[in-house]
MARMI-109784 format. One record per residue: residue number from 1; residue in one letter; x, y, z negated of N, C-alpha, C, O in turn. Coordinates in Angstrom, 2 decimals. Example, Ala and Ser with C-alpha at 12.3 -4.5 7.8 and 13.67 -1.06 7.14 Angstrom:
<nodes>
NODE    nr   rest       n_x       n_y       n_z      ca_x      ca_y      ca_z       c_x       c_y       c_z       o_x       o_y       o_z
NODE     1      a     13.19     -5.69     -7.80     12.30     -4.50     -7.80     13.20     -3.30     -7.80     14.24     -3.32     -8.46
NODE     2      s     12.85     -2.25     -7.08     13.67     -1.06     -7.14     12.90      0.03     -7.87     13.41      1.14     -8.04
</nodes>
This chain:
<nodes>
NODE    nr   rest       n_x       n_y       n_z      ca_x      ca_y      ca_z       c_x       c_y       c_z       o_x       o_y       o_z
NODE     1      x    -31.52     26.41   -140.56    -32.11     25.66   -139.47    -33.28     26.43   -138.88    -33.41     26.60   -137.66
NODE     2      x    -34.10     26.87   -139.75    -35.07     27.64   -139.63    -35.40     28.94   -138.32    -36.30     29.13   -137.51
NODE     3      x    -34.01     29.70   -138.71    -33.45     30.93   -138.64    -32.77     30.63   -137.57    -33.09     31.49   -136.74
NODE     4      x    -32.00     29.89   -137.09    -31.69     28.99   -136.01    -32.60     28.67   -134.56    -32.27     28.77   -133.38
NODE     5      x    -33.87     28.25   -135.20    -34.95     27.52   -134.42    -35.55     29.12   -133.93    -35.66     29.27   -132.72
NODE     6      x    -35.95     30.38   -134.87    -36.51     31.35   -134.12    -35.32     32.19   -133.75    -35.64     33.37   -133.63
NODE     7      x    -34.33     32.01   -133.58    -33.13     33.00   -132.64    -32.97     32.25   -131.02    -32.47     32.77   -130.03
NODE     8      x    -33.53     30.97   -131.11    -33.28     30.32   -129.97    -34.67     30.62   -129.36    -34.78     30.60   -128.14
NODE     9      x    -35.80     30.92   -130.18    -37.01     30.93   -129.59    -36.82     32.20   -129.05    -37.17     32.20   -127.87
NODE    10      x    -36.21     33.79   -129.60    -36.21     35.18   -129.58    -35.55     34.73   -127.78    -36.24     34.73   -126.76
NODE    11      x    -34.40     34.46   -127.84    -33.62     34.51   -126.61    -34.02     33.89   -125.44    -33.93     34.39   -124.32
NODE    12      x    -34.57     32.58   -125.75    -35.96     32.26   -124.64    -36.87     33.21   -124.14    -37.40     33.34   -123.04
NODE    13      x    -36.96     33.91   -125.32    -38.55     34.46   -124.34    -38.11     35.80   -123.81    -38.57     36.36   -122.82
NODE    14      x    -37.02     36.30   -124.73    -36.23     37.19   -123.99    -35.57     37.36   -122.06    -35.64     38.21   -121.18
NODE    15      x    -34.81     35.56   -122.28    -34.43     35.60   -121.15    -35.58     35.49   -119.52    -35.35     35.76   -118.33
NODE    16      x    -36.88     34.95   -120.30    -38.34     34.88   -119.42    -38.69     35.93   -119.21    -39.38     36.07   -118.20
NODE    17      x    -38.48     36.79   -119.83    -39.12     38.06   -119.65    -38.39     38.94   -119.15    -39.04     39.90   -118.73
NODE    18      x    -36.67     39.06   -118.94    -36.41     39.45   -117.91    -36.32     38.71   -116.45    -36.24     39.26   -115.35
NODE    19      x    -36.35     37.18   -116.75    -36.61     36.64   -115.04    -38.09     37.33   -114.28    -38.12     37.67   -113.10
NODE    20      x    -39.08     37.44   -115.09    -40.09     37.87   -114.51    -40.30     39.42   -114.32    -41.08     39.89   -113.49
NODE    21      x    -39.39     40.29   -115.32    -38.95     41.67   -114.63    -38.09     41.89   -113.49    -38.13     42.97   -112.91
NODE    22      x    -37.04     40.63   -112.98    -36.45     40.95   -112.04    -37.12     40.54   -110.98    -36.87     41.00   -109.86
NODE    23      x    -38.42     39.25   -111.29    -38.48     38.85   -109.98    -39.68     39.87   -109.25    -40.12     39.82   -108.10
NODE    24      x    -40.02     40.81   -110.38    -41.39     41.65   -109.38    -41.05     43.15   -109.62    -41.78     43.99   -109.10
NODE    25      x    -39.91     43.56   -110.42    -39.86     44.85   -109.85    -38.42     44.83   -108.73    -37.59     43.92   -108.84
NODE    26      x    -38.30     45.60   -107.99    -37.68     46.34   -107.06    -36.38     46.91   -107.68    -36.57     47.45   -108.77
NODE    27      x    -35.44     46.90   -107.36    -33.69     47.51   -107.57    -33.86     48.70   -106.77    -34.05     48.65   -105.55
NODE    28      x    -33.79     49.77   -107.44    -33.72     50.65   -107.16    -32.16     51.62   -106.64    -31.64     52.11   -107.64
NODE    29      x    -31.37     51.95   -105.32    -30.83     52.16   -105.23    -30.52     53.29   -105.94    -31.42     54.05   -106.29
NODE    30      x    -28.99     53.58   -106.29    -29.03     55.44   -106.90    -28.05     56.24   -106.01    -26.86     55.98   -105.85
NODE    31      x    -28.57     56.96   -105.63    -27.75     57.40   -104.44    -27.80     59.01   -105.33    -28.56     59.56   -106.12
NODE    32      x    -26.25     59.39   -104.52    -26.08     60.86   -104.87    -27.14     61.62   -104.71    -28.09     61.40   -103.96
NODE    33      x    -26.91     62.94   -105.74    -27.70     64.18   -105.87    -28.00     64.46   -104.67    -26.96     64.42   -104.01
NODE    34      x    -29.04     64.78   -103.92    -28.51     65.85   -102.32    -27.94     64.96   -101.23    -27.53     65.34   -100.14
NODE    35      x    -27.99     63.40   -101.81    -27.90     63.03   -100.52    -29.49     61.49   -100.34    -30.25     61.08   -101.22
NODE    36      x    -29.43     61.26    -99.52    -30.38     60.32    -98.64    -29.59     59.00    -98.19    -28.51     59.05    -97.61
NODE    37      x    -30.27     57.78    -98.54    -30.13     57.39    -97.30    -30.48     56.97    -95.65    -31.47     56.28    -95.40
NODE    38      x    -29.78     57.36    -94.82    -30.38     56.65    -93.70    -30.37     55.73    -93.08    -29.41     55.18    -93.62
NODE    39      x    -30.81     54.77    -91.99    -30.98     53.72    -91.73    -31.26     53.98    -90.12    -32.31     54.15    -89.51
NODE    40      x    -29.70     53.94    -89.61    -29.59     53.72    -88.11    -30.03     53.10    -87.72    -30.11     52.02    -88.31
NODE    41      x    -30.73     53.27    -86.24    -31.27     52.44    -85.18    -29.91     51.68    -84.63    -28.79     52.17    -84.49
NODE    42      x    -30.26     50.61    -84.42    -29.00     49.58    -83.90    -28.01     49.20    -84.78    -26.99     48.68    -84.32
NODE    43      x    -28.16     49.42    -86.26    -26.81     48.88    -86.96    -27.68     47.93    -87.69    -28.88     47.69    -87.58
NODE    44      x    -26.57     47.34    -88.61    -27.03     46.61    -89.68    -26.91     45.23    -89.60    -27.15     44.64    -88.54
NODE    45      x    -26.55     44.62    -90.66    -26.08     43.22    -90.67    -26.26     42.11    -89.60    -25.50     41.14    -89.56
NODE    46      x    -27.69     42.33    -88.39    -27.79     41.55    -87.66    -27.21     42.34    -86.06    -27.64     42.28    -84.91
NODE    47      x    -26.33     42.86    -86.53    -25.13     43.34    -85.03    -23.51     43.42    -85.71    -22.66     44.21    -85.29
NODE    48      x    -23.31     42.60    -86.64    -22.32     42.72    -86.97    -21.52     41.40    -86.24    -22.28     40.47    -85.97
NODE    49      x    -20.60     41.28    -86.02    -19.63     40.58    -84.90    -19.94     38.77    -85.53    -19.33     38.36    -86.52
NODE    50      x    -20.57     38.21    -85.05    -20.84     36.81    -84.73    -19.65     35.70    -84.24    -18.56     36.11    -83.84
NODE    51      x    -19.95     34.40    -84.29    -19.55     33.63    -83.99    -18.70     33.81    -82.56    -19.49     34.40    -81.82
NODE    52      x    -17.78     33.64    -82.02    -17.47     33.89    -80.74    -18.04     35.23    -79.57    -18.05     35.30    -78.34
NODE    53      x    -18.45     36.11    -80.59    -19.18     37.35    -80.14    -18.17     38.26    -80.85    -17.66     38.02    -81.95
NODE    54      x    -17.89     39.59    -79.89    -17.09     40.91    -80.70    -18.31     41.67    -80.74    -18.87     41.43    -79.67
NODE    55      x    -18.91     42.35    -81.31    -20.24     43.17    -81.26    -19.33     45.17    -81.61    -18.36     45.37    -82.34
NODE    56      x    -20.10     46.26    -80.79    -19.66     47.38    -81.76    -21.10     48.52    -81.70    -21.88     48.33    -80.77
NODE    57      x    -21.28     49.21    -82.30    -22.22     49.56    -82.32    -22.14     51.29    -82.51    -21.50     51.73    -83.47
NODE    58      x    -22.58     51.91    -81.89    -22.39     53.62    -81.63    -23.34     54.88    -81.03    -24.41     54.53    -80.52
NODE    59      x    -23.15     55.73    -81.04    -24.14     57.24    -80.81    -23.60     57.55    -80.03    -22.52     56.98    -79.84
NODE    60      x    -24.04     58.74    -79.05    -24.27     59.59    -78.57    -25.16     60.86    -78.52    -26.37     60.68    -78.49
NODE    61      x    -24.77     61.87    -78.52    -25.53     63.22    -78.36    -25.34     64.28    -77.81    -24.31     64.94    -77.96
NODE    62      x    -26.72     64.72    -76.79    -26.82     65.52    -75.89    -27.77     66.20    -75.70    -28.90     66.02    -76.14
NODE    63      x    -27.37     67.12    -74.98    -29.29     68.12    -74.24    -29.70     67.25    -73.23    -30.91     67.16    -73.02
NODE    64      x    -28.77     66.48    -72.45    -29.26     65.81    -71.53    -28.99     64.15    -72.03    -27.93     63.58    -72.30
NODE    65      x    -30.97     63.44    -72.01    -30.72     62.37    -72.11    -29.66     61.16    -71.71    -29.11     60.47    -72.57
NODE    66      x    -29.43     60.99    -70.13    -28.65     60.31    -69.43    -27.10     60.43    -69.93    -26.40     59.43    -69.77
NODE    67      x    -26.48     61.68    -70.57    -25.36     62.40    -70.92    -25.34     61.11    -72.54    -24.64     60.14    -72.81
NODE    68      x    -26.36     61.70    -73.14    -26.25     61.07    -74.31    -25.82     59.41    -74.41    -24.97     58.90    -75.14
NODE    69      x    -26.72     58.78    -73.41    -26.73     57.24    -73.36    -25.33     56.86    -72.72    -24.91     55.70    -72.80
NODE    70      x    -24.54     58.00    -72.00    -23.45     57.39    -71.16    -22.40     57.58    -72.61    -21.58     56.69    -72.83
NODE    71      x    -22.46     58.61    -73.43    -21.11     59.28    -74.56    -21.35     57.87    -75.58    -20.36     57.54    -76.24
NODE    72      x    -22.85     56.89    -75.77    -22.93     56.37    -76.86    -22.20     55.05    -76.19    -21.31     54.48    -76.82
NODE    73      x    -22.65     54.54    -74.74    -21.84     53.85    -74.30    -20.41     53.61    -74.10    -19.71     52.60    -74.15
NODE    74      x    -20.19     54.96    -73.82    -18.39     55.11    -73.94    -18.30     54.88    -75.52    -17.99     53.70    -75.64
NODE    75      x    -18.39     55.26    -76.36    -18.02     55.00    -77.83    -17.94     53.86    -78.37    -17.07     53.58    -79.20
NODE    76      x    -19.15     52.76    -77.85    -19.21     51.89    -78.02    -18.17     50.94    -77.63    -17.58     50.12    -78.33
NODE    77      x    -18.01     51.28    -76.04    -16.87     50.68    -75.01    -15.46     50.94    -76.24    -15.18     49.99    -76.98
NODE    78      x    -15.12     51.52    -76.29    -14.22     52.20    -77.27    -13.62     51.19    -78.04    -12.48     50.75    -77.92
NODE    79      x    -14.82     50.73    -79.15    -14.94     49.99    -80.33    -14.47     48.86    -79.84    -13.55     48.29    -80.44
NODE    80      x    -14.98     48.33    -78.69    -14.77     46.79    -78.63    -13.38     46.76    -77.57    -12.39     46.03    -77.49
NODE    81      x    -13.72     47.58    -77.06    -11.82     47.36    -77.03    -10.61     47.60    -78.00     -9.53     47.08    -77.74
NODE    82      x    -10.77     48.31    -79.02    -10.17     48.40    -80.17     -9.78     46.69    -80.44     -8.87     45.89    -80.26
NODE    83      x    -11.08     46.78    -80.95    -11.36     45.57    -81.42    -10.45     44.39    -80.99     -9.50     43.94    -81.63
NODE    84      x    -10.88     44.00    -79.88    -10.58     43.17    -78.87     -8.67     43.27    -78.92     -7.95     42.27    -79.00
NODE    85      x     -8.33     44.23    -78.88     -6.87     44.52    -78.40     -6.31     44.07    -79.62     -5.33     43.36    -79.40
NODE    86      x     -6.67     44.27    -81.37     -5.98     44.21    -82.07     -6.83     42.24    -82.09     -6.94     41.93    -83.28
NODE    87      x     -7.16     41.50    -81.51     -7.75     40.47    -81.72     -6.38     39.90    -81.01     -5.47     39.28    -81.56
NODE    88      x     -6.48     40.26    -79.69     -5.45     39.39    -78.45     -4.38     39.71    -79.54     -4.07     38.71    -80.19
NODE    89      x     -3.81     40.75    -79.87     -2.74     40.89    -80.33     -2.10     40.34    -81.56     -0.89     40.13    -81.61
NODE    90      x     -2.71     40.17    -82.30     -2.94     38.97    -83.42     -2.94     37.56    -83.00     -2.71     36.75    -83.90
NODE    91      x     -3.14     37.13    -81.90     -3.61     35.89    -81.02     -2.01     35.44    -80.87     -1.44     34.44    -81.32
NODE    92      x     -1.54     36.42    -80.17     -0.44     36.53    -79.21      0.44     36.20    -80.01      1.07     35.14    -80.01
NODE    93      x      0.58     37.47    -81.05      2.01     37.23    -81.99      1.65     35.59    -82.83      2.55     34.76    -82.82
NODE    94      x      0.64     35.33    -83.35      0.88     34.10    -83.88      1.00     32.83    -82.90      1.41     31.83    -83.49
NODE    95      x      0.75     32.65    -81.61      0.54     31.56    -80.31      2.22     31.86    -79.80      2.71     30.92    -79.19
NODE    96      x      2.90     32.79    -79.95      4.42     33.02    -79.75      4.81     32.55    -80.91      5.41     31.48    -80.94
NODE    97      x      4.61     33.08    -81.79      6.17     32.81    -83.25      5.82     31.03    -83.43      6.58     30.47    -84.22
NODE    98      x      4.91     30.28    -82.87      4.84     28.99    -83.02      5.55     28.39    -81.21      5.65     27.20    -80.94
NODE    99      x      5.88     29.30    -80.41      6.46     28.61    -79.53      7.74     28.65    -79.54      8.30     29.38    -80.36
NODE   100      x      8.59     27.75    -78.52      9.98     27.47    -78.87     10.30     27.74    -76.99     10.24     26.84    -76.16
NODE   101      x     10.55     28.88    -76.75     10.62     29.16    -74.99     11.97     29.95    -74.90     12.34     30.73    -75.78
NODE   102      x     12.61     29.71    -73.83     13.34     30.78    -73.75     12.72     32.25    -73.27     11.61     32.30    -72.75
NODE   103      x     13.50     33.36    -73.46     12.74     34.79    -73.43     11.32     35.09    -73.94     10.44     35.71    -73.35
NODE   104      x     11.25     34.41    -75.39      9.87     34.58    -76.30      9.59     35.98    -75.71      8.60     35.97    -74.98
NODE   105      x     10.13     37.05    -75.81      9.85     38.49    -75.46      9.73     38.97    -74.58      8.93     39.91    -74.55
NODE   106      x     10.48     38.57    -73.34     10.07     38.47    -72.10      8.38     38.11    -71.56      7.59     38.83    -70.95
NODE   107      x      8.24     36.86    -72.02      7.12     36.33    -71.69      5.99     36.70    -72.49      4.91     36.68    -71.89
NODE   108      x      5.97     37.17    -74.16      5.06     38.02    -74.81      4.64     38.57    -74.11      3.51     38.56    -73.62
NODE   109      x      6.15     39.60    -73.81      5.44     41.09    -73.04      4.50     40.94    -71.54      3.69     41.69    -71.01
NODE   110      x      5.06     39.59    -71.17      4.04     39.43    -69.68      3.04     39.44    -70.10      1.99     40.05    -69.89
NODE   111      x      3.44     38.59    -70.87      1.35     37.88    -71.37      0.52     38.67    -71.96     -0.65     38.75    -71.57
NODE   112      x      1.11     39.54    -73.22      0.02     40.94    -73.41     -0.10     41.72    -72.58     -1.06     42.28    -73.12
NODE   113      x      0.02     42.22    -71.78      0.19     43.04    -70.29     -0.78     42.22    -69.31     -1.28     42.90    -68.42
NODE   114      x     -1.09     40.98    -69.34     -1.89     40.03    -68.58     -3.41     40.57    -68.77     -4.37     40.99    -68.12
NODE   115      x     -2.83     40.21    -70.48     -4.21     40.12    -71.57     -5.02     41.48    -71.50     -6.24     41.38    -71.50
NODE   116      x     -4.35     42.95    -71.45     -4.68     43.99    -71.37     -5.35     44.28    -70.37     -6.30     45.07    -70.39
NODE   117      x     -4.79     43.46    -69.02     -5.68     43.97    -67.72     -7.34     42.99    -67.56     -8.35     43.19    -66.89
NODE   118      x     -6.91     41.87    -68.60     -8.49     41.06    -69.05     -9.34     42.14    -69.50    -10.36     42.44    -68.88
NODE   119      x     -8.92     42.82    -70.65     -9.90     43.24    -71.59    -10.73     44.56    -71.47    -11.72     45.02    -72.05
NODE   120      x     -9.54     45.17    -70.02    -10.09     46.04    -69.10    -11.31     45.47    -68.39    -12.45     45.93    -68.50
NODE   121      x    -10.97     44.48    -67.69    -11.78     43.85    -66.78    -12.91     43.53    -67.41    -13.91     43.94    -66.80
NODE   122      x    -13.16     42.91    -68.47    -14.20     42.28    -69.57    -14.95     43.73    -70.05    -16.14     43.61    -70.33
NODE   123      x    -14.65     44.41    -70.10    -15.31     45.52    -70.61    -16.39     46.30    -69.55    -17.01     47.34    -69.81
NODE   124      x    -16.45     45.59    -68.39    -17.46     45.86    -67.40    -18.48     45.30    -67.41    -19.54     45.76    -66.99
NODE   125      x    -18.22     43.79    -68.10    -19.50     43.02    -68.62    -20.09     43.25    -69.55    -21.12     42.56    -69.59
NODE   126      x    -19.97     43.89    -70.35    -20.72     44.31    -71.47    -21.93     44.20    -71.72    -22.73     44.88    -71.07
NODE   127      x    -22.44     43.13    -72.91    -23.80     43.45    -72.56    -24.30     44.36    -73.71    -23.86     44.25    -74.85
NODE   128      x    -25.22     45.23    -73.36    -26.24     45.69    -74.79    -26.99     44.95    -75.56    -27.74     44.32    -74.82
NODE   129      x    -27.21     44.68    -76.77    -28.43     43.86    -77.12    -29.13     44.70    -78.31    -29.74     44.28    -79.30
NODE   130      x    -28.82     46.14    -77.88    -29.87     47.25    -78.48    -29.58     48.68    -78.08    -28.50     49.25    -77.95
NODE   131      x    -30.70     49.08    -77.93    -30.30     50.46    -77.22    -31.67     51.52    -78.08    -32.76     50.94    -78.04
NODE   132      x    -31.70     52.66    -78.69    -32.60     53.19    -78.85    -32.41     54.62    -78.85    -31.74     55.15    -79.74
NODE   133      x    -32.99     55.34    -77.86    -33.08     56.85    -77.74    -33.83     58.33    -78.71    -34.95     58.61    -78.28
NODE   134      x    -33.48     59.00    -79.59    -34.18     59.86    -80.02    -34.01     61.58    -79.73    -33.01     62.20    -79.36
NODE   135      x    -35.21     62.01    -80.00    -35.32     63.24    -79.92    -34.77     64.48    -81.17    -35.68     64.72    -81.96
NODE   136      x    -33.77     65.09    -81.38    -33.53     65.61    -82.78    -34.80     66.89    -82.93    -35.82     66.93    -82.25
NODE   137      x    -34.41     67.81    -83.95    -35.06     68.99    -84.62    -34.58     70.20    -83.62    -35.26     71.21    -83.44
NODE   138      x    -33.23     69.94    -82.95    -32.09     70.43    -82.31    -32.50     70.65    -80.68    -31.86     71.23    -79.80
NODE   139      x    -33.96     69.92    -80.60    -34.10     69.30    -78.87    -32.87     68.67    -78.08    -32.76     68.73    -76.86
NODE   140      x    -31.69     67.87    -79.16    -30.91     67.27    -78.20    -31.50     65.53    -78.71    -31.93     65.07    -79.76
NODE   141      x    -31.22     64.98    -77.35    -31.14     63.67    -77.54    -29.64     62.81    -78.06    -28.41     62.90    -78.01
NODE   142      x    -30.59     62.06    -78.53    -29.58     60.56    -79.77    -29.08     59.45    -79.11    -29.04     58.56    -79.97
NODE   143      x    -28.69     59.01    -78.08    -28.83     58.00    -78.30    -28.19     56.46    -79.11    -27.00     56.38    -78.82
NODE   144      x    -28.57     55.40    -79.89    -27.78     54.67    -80.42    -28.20     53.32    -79.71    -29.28     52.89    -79.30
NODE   145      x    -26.53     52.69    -79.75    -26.63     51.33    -78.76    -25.67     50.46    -79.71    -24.74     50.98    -80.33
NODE   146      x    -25.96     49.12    -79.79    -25.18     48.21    -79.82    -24.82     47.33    -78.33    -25.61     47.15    -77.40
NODE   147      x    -23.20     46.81    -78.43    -22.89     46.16    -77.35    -22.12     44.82    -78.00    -21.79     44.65    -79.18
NODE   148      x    -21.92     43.82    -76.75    -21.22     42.96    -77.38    -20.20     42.00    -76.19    -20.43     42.09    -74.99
NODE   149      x    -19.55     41.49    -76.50    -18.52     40.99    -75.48    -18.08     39.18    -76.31    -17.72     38.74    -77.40
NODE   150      x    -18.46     38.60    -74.67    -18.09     37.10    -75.18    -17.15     36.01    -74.68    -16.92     35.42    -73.63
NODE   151      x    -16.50     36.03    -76.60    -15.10     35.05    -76.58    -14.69     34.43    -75.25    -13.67     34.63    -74.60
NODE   152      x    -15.95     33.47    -74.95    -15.69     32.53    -73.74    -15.15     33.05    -72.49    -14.11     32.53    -72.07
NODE   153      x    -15.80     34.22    -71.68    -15.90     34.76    -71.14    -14.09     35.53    -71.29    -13.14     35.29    -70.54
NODE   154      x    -14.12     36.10    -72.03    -12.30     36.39    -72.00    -11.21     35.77    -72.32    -10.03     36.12    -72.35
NODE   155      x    -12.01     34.36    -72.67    -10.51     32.96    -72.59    -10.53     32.90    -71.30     -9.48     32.79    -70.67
NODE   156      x    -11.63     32.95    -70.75    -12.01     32.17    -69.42    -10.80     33.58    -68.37     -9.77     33.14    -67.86
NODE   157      x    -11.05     34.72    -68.26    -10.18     35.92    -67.76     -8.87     35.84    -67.88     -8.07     36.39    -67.13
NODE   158      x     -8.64     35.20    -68.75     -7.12     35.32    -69.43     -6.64     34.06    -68.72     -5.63     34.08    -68.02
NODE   159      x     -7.18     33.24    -68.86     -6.80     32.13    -68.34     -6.46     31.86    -66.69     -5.42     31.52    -66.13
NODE   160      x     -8.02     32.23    -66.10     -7.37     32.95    -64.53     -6.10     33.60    -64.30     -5.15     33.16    -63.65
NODE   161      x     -6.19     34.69    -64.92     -4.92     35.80    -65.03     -4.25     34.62    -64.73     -4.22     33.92    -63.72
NODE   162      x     -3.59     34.51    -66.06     -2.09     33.15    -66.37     -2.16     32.12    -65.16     -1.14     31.64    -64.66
NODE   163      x     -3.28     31.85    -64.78     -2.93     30.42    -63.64     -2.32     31.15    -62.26     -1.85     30.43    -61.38
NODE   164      x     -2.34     32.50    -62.12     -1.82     33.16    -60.74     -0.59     33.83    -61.37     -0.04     34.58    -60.56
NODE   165      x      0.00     33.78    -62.55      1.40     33.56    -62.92      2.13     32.40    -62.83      1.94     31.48    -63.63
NODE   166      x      3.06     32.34    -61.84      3.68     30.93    -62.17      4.74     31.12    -63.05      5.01     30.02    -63.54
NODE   167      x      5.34     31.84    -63.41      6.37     31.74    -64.96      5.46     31.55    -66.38      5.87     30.80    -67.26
NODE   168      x      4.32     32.22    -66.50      3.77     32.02    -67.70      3.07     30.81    -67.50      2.97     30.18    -68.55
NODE   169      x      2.60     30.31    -66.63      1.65     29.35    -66.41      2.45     27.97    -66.98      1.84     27.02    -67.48
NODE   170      x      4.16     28.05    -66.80      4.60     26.71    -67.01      4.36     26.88    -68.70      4.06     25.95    -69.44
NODE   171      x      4.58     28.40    -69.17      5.20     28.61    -70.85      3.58     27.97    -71.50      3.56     27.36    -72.57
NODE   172      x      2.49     28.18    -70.81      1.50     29.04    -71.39      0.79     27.36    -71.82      0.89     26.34    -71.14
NODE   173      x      0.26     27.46    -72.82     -0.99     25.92    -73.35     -2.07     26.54    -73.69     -2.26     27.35    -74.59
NODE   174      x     -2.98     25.97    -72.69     -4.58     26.79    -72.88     -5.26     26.46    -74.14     -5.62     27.31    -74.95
NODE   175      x     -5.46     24.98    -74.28     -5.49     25.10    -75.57     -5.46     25.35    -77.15     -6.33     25.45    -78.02
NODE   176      x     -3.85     25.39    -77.13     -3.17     25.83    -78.48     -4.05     27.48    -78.39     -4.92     27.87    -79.17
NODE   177      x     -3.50     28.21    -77.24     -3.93     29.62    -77.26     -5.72     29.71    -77.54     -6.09     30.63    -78.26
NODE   178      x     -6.55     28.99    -77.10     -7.81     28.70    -77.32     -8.47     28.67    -78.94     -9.57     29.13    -79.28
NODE   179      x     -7.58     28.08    -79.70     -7.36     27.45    -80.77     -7.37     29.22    -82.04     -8.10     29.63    -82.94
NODE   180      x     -6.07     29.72    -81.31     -5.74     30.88    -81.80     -6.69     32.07    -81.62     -6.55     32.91    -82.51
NODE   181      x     -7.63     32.36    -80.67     -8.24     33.11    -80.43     -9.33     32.58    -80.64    -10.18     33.33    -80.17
NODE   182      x     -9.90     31.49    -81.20    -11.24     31.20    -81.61    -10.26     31.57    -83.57     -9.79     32.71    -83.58
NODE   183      x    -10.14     31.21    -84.18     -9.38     31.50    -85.39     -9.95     32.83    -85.57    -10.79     33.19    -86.40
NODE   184      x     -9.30     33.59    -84.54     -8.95     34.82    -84.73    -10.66     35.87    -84.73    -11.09     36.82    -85.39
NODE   185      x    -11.15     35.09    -83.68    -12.72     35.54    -83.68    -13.60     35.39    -85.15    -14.39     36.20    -85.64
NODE   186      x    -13.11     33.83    -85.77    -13.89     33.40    -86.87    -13.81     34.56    -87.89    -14.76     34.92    -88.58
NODE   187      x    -12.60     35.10    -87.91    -12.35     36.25    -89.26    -12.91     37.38    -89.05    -12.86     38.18    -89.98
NODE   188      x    -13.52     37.75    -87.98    -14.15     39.07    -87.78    -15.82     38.93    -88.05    -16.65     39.84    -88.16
NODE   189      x    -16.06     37.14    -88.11    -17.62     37.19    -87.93    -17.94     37.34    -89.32    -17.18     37.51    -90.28
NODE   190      x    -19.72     37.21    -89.23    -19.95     37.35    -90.63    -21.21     36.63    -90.68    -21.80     36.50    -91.76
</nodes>
């Protein structure tokens, strides 16, 4: 009983004494021999793709500033159309294999072809919601940007599109499809 009473006391003060080592020292990362880490301007958990937001985030580099900010923009542009395309397209195939139409394939193919000339179009709106320019060792400029593109905003495109189709317009339910492409947004956020 005895022997009992101080093994329970040992492991108490044991387990206190590491709560109070974890709660005031620091975790020390271990990163490879020879390497560093760094910590990009514009990334990091608070630009990662949100609620009804596609977010992408990217560089550029140049001798000439203006050069740099346009290559990080294109890269960026890039991302979120990636993005975006394998989103609709995921949208599409599951908002079809649940419809019952004649020429399912026919009308797919209209409708991604619709959707494609949206996501073109949407990609002019783009907004930034970080942009930061640097100088290297190299004298070329950095620049890094996050961009982001919103859900609403390309139901809303898509939807136009489809209403100046009159064959898809009879196939097409804004809703159900609404439904599918908010879904489809939820799995990318974080």
């Amino acid at each position: 009983m005895k022997t009992r009473r101080i093994f329970t006391m040992v492991i108490g003060i044991s387990c206190f004494a590491l709560m109070i080592c974890m709660s005031g020292c620091k975790a020390k990362q271990v990163v490879p021999k020879g390497e560093e880490i760094v910590d990009l301007p514009c990334n990091g958990p608070e630009f990662y793709n949100k609620k009804g937001l596609i977010r992408a985030t990217a560089s550029g580099e140049s001798q000439d500033q203006m050069l740099a900010k346009k290559k990080a923009q294109a890269n960026s542009r890039e991302q979120l159309a990636a993005t975006l395309n394998v989103t609709i397209k995921s949208v599409v195939d599951n908002y079809y294999s649940s419809k019952a139409i004649d020429n399912v394939e026919q009308a797919k193919t209209r409708f991604e072809g619709l959707t494609r000339q949206v996501v073109e179009q949407q990609l002019s709106g783009v907004s930034t919601i970080c942009e930061k320019l640097t100088k290297t060792k190299q004298n070329t400029f950095k620049c890094y940007i996050a961009q982001e593109l919103n859900g609403e905003e390309i139901l809303q495109g898509i939807q136009k599109k489809i209403s100046g189709d009159e064959k898809l317009r009879l196939d097409f339910e804004y809703e159900k499809f609404k439904n599918e492409f908010n879904k489809e947004m939820d799995k990318g956020s974080k």
